[in-house]
C-alpha positions in Angstrom: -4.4 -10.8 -21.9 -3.6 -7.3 -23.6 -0.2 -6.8 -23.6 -0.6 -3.0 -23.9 -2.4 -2.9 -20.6 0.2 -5.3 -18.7 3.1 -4.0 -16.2 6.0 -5.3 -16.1 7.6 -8.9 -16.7 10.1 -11.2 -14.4 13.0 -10.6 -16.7 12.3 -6.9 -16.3 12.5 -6.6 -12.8 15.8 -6.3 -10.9 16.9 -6.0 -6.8 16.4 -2.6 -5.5 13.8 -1.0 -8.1 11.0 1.1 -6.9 8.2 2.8 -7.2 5.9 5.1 -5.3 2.2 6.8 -5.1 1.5 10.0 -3.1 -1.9 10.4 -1.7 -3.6 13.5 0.8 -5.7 11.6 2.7 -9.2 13.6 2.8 -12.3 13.7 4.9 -14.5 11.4 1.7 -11.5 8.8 2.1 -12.0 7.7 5.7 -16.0 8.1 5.4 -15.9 6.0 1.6 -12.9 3.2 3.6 -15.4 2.9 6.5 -18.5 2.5 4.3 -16.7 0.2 1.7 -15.2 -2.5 4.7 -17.6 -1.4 7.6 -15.3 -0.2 9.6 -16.8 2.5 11.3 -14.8 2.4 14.4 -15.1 5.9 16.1 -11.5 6.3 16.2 -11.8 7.2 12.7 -15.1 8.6 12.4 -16.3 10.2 15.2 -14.4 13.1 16.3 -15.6 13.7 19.8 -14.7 10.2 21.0 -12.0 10.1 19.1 -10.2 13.4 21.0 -10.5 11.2 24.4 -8.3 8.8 22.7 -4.3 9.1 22.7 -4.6 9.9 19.4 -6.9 13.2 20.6 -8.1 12.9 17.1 -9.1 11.3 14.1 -6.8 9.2 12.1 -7.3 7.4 8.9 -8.0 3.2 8.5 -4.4 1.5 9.2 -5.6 -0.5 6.3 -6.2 2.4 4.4 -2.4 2.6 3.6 -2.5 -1.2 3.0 -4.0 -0.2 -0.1 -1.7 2.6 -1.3 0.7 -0.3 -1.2 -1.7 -2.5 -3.5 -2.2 0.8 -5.6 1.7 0.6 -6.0 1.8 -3.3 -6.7 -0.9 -3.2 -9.5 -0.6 -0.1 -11.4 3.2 0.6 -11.0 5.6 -1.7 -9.8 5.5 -4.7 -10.7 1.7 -2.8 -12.2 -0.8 -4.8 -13.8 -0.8 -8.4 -14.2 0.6 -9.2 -10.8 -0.8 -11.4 -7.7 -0.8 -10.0 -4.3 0.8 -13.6 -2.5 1.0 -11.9 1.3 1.8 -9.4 3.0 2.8 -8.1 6.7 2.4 -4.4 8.0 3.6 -2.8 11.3 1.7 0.2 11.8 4.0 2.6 13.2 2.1 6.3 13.6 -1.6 7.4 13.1 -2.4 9.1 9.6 -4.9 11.8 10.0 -7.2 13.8 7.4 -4.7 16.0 5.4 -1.7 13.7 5.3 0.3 13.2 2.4 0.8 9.4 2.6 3.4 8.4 0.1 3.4 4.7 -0.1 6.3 2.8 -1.8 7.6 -0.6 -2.7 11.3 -1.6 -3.3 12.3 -5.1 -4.8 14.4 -7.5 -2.1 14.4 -10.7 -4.1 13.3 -12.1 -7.4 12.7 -16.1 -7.4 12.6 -16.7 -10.6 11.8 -20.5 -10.8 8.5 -19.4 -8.6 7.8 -16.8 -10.3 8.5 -14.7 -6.9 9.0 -11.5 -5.9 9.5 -10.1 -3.0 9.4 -6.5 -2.1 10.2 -4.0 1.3 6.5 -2.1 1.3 6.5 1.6 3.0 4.1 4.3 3.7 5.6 7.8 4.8 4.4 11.1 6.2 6.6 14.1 5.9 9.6 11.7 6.0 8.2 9.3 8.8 7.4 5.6 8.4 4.1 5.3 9.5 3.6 1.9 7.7 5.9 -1.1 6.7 6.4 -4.5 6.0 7.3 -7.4 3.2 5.1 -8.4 0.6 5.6 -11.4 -1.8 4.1 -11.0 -5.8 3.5 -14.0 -8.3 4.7 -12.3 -11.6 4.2 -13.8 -15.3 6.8 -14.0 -17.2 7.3 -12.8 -20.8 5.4 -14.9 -23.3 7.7 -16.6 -25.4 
């Protein structure tokens, strides 16, 4: 593996580091999500039936942000190199077209003997959780 192109190591990570991404949800990223999984649920692609909803509106994949979080694990913190072990997510408010979704990832516990490391997950709007949860990373450690 190029060492040039890998994120960080075990015995650089320490409790309470994080990172973040920002990303403005558009119109092509809900139509592009729904064509990539096949999720075309009209909730998030049909605006007609998606105004009778309690929502009264579109709003963006739940999963969507699920992968701002993954953009955050692999290119940033703990970035490239790194195994997604598990995760949970509590959706707690829609994201809708125009959003700026800020999704970040701040390290709870390094298990060093497993090569574990597990991190608080978060997406925001304005401020407001809308997504959040725990993941767990397998993480190589520096070559000797």
């Amino acid at each position: 593996m190029s060492q040039d192109l890998h994120g960080y190591y075990l015995e650089d990570l320490v409790v309470g580091q994080s990172a973040s991404y920002a990303k403005t949800i558009t119109e092509a990223d809900i139509v592009l999500f729904a064509g990539i999984t096949g999720d075309d649920n009209p909730i998030h692609i049909n605006q007609e039936f998606a105004e009778s909803t309690m929502f009264k509106g579109r709003i963006a994949h739940g999963m969507f942000c699920a992968g701002l979080i993954s953009c955050v694990a692999g290119t940033r913190l703990p970035g490239p190199g790194v195994v997604y072990v598990d995760q949970n997510l509590k959706f707690r408010a829609p994201v809708r077209i125009g959003d700026t979704v800020t999704a970040t990832l701040t390290i709870r516990e390094i298990n060093v003997e497993r090569r574990r490391v597990t991190c608080d997950t978060a997406c925001t709007v304005k401020g407001k959780t809308v997504v959040d949860g725990q993941a767990t990373f397998m993480v190589d450690k520096r070559p000797a």
